[in-house]
NUMI-824440 format. One record per atom (N, C-alpha, C): residue number from 1; residue in one letter; atom name; z, x, y. Coordinates in steps of 0.05 Angstrom, whole numbers, plus 5000, padded with zeros to 4 digits. Each point is the difference from the previous one (the first is absolute). Example, Ala and Ser with C-alpha at 12.3 -4.5 7.8 and 13.67 -1.06 7.14 Angstrom:
<nodes>
{node 1 A N {5156 5264 4886}}
{node 1 A CA {5000 4982 5024}}
{node 1 A C {5000 5018 5024}}
{node 2 S N {4986 4993 5021}}
{node 2 S CA {5001 5016 5024}}
{node 2 S C {5014 4985 5022}}
</nodes>
This chain:
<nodes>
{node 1 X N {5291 5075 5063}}
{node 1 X CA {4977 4983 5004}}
{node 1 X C {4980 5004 4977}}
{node 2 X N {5003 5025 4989}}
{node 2 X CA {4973 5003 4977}}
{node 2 X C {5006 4990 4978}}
{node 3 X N {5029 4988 4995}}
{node 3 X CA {5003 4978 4978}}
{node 3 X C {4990 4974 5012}}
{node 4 X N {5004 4989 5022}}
{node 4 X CA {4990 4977 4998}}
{node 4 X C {4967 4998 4998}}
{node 5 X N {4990 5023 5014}}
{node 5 X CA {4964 5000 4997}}
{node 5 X C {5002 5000 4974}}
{node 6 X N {5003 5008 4984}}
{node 6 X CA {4995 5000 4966}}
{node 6 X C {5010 4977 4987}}
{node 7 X N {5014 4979 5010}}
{node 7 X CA {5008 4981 4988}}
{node 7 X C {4979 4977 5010}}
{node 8 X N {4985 5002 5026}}
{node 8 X CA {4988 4986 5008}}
{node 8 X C {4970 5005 4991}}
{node 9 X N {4994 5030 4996}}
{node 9 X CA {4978 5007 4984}}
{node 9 X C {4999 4996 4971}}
{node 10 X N {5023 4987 4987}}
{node 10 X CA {4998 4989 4973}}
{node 10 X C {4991 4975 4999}}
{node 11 X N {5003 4981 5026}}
{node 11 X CA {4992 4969 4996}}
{node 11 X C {4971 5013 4999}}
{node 12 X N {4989 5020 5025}}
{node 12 X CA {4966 4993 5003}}
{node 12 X C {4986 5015 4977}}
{node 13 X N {5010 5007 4986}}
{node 13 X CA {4985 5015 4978}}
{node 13 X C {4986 4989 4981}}
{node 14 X N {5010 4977 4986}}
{node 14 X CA {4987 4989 4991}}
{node 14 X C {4974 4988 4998}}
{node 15 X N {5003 4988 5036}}
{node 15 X CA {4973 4994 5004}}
{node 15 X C {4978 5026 5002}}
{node 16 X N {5005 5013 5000}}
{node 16 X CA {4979 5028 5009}}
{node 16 X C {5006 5007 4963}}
{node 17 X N {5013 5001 4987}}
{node 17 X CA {5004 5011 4960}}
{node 17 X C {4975 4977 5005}}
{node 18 X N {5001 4973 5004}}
{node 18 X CA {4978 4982 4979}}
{node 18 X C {4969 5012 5009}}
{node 19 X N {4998 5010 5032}}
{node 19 X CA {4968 5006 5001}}
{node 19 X C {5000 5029 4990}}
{node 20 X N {5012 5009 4986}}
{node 20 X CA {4994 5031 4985}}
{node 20 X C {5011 5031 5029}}
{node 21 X N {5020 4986 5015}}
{node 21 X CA {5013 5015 5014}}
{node 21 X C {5024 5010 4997}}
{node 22 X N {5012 5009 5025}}
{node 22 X CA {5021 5010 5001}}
{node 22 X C {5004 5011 5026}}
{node 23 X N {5039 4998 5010}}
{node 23 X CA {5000 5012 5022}}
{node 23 X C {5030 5016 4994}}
{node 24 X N {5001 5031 5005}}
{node 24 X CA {5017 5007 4998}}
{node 24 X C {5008 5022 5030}}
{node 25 X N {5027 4989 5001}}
{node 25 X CA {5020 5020 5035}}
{node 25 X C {5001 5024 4993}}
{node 26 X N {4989 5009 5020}}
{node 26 X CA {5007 5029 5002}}
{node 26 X C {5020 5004 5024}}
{node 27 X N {5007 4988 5023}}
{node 27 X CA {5020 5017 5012}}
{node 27 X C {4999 4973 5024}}
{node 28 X N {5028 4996 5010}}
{node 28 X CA {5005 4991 5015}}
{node 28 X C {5011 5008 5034}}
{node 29 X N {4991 5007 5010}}
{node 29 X CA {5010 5012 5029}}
{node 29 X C {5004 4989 5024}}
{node 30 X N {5033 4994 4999}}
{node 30 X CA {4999 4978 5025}}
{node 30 X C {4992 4966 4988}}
{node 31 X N {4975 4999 5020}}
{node 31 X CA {4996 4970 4998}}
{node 31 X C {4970 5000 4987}}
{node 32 X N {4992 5025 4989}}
{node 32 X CA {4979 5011 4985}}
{node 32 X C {5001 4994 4976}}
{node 33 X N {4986 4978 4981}}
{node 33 X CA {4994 5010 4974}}
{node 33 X C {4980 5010 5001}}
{node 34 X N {4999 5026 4969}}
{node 34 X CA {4975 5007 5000}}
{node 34 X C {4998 4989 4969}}
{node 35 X N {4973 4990 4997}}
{node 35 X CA {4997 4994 4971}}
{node 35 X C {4968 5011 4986}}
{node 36 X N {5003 5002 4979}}
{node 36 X CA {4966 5006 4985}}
{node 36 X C {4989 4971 4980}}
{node 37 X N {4976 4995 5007}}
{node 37 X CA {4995 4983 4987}}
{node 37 X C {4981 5012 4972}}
{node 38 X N {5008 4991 4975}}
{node 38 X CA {4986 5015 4977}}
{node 38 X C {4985 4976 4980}}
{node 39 X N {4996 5010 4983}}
{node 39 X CA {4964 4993 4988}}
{node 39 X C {4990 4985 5005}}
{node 40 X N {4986 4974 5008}}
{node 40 X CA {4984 4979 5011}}
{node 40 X C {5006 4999 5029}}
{node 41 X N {5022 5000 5007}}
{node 41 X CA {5004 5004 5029}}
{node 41 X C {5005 5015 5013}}
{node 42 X N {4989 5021 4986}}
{node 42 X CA {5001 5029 5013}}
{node 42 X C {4973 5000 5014}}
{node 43 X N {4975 4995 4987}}
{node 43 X CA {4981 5001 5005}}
{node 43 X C {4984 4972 5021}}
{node 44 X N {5013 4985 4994}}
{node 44 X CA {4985 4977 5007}}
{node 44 X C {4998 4996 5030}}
{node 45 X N {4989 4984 5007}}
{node 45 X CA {4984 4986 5026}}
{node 45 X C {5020 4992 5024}}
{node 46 X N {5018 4981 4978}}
{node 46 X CA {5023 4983 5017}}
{node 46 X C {5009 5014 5000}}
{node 47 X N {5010 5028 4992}}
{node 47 X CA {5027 5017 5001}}
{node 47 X C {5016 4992 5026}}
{node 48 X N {4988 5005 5016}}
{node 48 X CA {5015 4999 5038}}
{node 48 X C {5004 4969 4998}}
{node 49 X N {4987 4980 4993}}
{node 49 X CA {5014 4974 5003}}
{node 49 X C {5030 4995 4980}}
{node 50 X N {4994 5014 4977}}
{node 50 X CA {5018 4998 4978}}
{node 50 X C {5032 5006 5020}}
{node 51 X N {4992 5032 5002}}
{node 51 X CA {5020 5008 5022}}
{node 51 X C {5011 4985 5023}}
{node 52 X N {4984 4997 5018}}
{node 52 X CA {5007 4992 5028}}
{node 52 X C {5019 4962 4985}}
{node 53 X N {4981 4986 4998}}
{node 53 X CA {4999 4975 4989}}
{node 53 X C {5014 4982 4981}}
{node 54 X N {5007 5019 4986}}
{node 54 X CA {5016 5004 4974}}
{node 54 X C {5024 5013 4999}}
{node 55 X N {4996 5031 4992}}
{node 55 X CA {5019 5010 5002}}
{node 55 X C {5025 5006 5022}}
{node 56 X N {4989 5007 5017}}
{node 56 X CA {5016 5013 5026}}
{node 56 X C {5001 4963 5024}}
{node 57 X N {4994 4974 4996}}
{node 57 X CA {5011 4983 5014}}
{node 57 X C {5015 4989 4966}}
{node 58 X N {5007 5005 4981}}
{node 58 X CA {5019 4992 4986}}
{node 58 X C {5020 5008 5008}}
{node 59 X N {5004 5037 4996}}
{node 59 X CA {5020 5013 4999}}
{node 59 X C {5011 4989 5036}}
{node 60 X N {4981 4998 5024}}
{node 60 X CA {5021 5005 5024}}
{node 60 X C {5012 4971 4991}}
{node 61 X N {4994 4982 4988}}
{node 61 X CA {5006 4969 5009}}
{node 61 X C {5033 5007 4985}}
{node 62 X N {4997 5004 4973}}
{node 62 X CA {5024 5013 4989}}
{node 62 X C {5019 5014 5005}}
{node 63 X N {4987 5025 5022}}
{node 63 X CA {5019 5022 5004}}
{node 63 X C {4993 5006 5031}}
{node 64 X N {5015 4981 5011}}
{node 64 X CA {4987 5008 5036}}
{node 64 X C {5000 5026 5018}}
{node 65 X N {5016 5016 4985}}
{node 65 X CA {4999 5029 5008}}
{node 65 X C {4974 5015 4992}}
{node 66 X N {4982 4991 4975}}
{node 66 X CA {4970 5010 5003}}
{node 66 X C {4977 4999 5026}}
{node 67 X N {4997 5019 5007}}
{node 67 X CA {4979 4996 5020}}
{node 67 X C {4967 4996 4993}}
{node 68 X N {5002 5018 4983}}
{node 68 X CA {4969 5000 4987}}
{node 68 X C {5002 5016 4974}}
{node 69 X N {4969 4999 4985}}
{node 69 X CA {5005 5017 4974}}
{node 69 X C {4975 5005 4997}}
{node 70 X N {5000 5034 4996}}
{node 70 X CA {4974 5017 5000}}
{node 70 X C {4995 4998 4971}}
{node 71 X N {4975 5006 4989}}
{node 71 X CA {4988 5013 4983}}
{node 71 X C {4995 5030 4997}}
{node 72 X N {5006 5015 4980}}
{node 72 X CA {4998 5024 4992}}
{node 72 X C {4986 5010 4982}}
</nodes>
């Protein structure tokens, strides 16, 4: 499964590379991603929308064995 999270975290990258971000996996457990979000969206406001909104209803729509995906 942690190849497909990474293949699917290559489409959303981009959009988070143009606002001066980044999101990189650290560990997958189960139906757990865990991911870190780094420079612009490490810090920012929307982070938890980025995540919830963005990231983690991309990946389950893609990969229906995701349940959710934490931040670290």
């Amino acid at each position: 499964m942690r190849t497909d999270v990474e293949r699917v975290l290559e489409k959303i990258r981009p959009a988070l590379q143009a606002d001066g971000g980044d999101v990189e996996l650290v560990d997958v457990e189960g139906g757990v991603v865990k991911v870190r979000l780094t420079g612009a969206c490490g810090g920012c406001p929307m982070a938890t929308v980025t995540l919830k909104h963005g990231i983690e209803a991309t990946l389950k729509e893609e990969i229906p064995s995701v349940d959710r995906v934490e931040s670290v």
